[in-house]
N, C-alpha and C positions, 0 to 999 in steps of 0.2 A: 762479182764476176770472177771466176775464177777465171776468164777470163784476163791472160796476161799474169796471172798472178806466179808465174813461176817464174816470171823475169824479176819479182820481187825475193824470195829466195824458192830453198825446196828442199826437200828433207837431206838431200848431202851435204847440204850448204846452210846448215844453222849458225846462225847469230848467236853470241854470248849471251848468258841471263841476263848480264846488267844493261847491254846493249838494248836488247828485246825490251825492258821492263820502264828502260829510258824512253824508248822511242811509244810507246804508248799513250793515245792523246786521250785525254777524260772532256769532253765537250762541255761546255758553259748551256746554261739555257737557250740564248740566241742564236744557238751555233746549231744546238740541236733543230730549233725552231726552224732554219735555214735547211737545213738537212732533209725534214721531215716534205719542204719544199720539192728539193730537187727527187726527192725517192717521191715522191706523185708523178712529178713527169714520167721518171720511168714507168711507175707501174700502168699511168694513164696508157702510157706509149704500148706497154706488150699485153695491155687489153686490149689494144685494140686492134692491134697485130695477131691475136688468136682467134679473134670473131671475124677476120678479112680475109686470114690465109685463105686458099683454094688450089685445084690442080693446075699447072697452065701458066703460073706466077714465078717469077725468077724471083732468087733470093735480092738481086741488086733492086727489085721495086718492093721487097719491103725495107730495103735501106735506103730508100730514096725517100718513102713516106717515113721510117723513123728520122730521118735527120730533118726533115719540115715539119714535124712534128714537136719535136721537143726546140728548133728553133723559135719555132710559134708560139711554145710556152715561155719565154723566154730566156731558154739555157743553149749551152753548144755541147753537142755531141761529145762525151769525157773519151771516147775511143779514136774516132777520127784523130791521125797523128801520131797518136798514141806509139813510141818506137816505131813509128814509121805506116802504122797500120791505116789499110786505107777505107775503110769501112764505118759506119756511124753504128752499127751491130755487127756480133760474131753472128752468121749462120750456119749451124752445122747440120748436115743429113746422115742419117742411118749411121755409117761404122763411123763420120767423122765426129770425132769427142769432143774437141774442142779449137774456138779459134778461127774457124770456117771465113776465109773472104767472101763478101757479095759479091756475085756476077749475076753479071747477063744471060750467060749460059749456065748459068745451075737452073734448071727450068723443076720447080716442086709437083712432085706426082701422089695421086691415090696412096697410099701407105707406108709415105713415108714418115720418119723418126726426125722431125725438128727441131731441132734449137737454136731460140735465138735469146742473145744476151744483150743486154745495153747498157748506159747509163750515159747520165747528165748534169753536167756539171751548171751551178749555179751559184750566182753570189760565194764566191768562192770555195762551193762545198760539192761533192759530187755524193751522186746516189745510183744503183748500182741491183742488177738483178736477170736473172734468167727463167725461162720458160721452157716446157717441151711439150711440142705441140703434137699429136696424131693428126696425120690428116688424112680427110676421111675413116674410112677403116682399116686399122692398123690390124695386123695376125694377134693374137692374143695373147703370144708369147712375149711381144712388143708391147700391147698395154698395159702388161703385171709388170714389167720394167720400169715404164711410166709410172705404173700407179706406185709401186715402192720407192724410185725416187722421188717422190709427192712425198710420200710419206715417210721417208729418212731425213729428207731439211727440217720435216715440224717435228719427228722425235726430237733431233738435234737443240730446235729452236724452244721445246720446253724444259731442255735442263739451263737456261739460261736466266741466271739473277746475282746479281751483286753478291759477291762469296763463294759461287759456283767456279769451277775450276773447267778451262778448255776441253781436258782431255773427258772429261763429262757428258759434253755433246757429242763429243769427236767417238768414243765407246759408246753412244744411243745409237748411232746413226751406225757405226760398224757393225751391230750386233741386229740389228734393224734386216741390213743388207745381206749378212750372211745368213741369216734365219730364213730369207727369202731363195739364197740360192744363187743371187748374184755378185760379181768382185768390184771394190773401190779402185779408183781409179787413184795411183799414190803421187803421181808425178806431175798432177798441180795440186795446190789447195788454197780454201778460201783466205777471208784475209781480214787485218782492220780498212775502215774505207771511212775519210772525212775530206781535209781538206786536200789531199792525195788522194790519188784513185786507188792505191795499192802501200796499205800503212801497217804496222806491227800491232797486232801479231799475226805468225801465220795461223790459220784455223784449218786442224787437220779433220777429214774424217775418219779415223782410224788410230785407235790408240799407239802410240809411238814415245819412244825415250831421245831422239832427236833434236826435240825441242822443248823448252823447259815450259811445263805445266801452271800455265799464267792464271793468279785467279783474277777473277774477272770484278768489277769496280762499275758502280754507275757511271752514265756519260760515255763508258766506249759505247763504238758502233761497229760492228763486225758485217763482211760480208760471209755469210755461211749458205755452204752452197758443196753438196755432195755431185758426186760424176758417180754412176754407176755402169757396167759393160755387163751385156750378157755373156760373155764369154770372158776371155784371159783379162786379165786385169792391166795388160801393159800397154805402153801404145807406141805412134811412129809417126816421127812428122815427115812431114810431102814436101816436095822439091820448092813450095812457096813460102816456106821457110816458116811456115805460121800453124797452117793445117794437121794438128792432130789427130790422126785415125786409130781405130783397134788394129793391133797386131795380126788377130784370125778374122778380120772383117765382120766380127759381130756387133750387134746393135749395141748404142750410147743413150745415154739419158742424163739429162743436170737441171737442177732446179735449183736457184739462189734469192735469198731476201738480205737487204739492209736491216739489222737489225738492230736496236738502241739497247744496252742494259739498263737495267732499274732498279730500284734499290729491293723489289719484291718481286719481279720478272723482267719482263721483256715489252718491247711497242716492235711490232712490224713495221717498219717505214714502208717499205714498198707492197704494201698488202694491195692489191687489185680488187676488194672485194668493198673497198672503201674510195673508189673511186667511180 
């Protein structure tokens, strides 16, 4: 979830190599096994939150069904609390990027730009992921947006194997984005995700000297997860202190997976296509 993830750090505020390289956890088998748990709820959770959306639907009733949801499965909401946040999902609409509180009055209409993010914590492991939904029929301009942030997380997500180096995914997914026409969003980015919901490293999408160029090792597990803006690439948080928007009120889009390294690629944990 990039979600939050920039209370973790952000490209002004890098951590030292040895730091960064210390704090990197390589997951045991049962750890992973635990993992691969709670990233099913998620993804069960925002399967089933893209086949339900509709027009007419406040965002705080699909946060009411994700938090009975992934209680049911037997984990608790990793967001809920979370620095205060009060929500068991980010929902964000059209210009908002990221971070989105649930209400009651956010009421979802015909062509809007959603995103919702979740994750759930389990047996001491949290798993971790986002979606962006069209509802209904989205302008066109709005689903090449969609459809290239779909397809900048999986560029990203096949330069990933034991040996491969961060700034690897982080240059697919840049070069991905710009060849399309639209800007990365610099000022969050993904992240490690285990027993913390927000663990070292960060995961950029955008090649940067910032942060030191981590090569990657079986056992991590990364949240990678690109933001993309139709417009400027900056953005503005709102008087609720949480609320990320675009700058020129252009359209957002983010898509995030738990991801496992291997020693020859990669396992989607939160793959929805396996649930």
């Amino acid at each position: 979830m990039n979600i939050f993830s920039s209370l973790l750090s952000s490209p002004t505020q890098a951590p030292q190599v040895k730091k960064q390289r210390r704090g990197i956890e390589i997951k045991s088998e049962r750890e992973i096994e635990i993992m691969r748990q709670a990233a099913k709820i998620v993804a069960t959770v925002l399967k089933e939150i893209s086949l339900m959306v509709k027009p007419g639907m406040t965002t705080a009733d699909l946060d009411a069904y994700a938090e009975r949801r992934i209680r049911e499965m037997g984990a608790t909401p990793s967001f809920k609390g979370y620095h205060g946040f009060t929500g068991s999902i980010c929902s964000s609409i059209n210009n908002e990027v990221v971070h989105g509180i649930p209400s009651p009055k956010k009421v979802i209409r015909a062509g809007d730009v959603l995103k919702v993010d979740t994750g759930a914590y389990y047996q001491g492991f949290h798993g971790d992921s986002c979606i962006t939904i069209a509802v209904v029929e989205v302008t066109p301009e709005s689903a090449k947006l969609i459809r290239v942030a779909e397809e900048a997380l999986y560029k990203g997500i096949e330069q990933v194997k034991a040996g491969a180096y961060l700034l690897d995914l982080a240059g697919a997914i840049e070069d991905h984005v710009k060849s399309n026409g639209f800007s990365i969003v610099e000022e969050f980015t993904g992240h490690g995700v285990g027993r913390n919901l927000h663990e070292e490293p960060s995961v950029f999408n955008f090649r940067t000297r910032e942060m030191p160029n981590v090569k990657l090792r079986a056992g991590m597990t990364l949240a990678i997860e690109p933001i993309l803006n139709a417009g400027s690439k900056y953005t503005r948080t709102l008087s609720d202190k949480w609320t990320a928007v675009t700058v020129d009120n252009a359209m957002s889009a983010q898509f995030e997976h738990t991801v496992l390294v291997t020693e020859t690629g990669y396992e989607i944990l939160t793959d929805r296509s396996k649930v």
